[in-house]
Structure formats: C-alpha cells, structure tokens
VOGU-3710 file (C-alpha; in Angstrom, 3 decimals, decimal comma):
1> xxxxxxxxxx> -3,928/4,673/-20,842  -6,975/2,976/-21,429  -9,168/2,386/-18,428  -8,784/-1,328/-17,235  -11,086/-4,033/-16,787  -12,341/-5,822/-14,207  -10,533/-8,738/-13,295  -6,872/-7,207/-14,068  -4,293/-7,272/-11,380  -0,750/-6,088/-10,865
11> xxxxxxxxxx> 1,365/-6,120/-8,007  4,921/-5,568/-6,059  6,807/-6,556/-3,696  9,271/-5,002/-1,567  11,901/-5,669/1,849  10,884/-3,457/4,451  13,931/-1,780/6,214  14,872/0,414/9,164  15,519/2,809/6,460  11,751/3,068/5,907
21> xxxxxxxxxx> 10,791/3,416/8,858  13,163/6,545/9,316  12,195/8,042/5,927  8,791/8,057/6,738  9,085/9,824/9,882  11,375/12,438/8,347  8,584/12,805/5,864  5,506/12,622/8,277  7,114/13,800/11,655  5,522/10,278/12,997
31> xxxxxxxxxx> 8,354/9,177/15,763  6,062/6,829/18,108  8,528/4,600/19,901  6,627/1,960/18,467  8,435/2,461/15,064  11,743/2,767/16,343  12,510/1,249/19,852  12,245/-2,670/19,702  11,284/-2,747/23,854  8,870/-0,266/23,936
41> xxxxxxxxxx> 7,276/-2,401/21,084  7,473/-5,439/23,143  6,037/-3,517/25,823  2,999/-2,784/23,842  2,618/-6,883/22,793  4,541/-6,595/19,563  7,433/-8,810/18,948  9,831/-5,445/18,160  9,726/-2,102/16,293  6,852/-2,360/13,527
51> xxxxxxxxxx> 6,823/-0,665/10,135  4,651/2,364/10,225  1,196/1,358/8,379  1,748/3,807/5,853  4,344/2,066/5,015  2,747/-0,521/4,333  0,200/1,200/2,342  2,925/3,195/0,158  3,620/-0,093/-1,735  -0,468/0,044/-2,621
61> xxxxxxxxxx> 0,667/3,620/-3,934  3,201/2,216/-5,935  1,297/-0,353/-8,037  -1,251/2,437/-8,473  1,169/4,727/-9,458  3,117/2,668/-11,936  0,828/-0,195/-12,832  -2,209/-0,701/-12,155  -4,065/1,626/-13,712  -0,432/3,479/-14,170
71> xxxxxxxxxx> 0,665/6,799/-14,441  -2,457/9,249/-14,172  -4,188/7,424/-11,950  -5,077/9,827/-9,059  -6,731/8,213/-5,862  -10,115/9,412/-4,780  -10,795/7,138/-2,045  -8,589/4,845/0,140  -10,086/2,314/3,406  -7,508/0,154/4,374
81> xxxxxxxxxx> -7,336/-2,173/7,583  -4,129/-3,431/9,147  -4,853/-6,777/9,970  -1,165/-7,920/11,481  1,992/-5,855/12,254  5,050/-5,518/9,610  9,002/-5,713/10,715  11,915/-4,509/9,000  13,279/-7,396/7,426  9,918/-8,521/6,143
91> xxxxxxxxxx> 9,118/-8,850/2,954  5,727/-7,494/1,447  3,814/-7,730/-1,645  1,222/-5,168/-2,651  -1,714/-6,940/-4,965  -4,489/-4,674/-6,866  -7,058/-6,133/-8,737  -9,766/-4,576/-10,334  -13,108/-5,274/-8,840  -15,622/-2,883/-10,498
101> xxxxxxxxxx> -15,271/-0,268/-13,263  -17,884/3,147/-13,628  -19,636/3,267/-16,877  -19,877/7,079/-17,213  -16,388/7,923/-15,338  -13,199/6,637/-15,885  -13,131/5,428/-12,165  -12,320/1,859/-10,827  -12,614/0,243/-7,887  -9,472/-1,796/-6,947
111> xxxxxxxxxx> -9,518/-4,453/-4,158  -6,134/-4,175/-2,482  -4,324/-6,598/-0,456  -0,933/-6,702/1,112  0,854/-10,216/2,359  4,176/-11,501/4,056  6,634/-13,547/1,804  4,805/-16,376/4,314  1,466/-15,395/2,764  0,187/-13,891/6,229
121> xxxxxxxxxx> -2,083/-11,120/4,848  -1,409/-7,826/6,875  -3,463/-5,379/5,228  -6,658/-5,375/2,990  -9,058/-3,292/1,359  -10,048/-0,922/-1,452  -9,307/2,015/-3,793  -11,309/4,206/-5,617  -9,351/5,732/-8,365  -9,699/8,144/-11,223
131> xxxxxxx> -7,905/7,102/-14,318  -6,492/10,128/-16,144  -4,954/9,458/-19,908  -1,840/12,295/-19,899  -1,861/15,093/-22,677  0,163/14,774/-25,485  2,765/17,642/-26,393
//
C-alpha cells in the first residue's frame, strides 16, 4: 500500500443502534446509566441514552482500518473531541482526510471528522498513523 497523499479522503457511514451500545460495554465493561437508561440521561441534560464516544470513534477506526490508508495502517496517536452527543437511531459518517505526510517515515497525519446524517458535526480531530505495506508470502 503505497503511502497516501495529502489531500486524499475516505469515509463511512453507519446507523448507530442499541446493539452498539451493548457490545461496547460487553467489550469495555463501560455500563454508565448514561448509555443505557433514557431518564437518567435526561437527568443529566441529554435528550435520552447516548452512544458511548468510543463508539463514535470506532467508525474513525474503521476507515483507518479498511481505507484510508487501509490495511496496515497502525495508529500512533489519536485526540479526538466530542463536540455533541450521538443516539441510537442516528446515523454517522466517519471522514479522514489526509492533512500532512512525513518525509522520512511512512506516517500521516489524518484530520478526522464525524457528522449526523443532518450534517451536525459531533466529533473532530486528528490521527497520527503509521502506514505499514504487508509482507508477501
């Protein structure tokens, strides 16, 4: 894979579901009410259960992962800010773009930004990635 250049993007979307929610507290052990109990959420100003932010930021894994730069690409570095809560039955779309490749390393920099299908833009930042080419057999 070669390394990509700057100005590339790729990007995914995705429904978030309850089902999310629960896998990811299986996986993390992450069961704040918050997540999964839509009047404690309102308690706490939200307008029901929100998606974990991890969540959120798995679909930034994804495009990593499987696009942009693809498979091989490890992550080095991750900020990401949350700028407005997620609910199941929203859909999300994960955008990467490169914004600044390393001369003498095969390591981007990828701005990353997530939106609603309304284009309300709930989380933002940026990735620092190692691009790895796999062996051949």
């Amino acid at each position: 894979m070669p390394v990509p250049k700057v100005g590339q993007y790729a990007e995914r979307s995705m429904m978030i579901t309850p089902d999310h929610l629960e896998a990811f507290a299986r996986l993390s052990g992450d069961r704040n009410p918050a997540h999964f109990d839509d009047s404690f959420a309102r308690g706490i100003g939200f307008d029901g259960r929100i998606a974990h932010g991890a969540v959120t930021a798995s679909l930034l894994s994804a495009v990593l992962g499987m696009d942009l730069p693809g498979p091989g690409s490890i992550f080095l570095e991750q900020r990401i800010r949350f700028t407005k809560p997620v609910y199941p039955g929203d859909r999300i779309t994960a955008r990467l773009a490169v914004a600044k490749v390393r001369e003498d390393k095969p390591i981007v920099t990828l701005s990353a930004v997530v939106t609603k299908a309304d284009g309300t833009r709930v989380a933002e930042g940026e990735l620092v990635v190692l691009v790895r080419e796999p062996a051949t057999a």
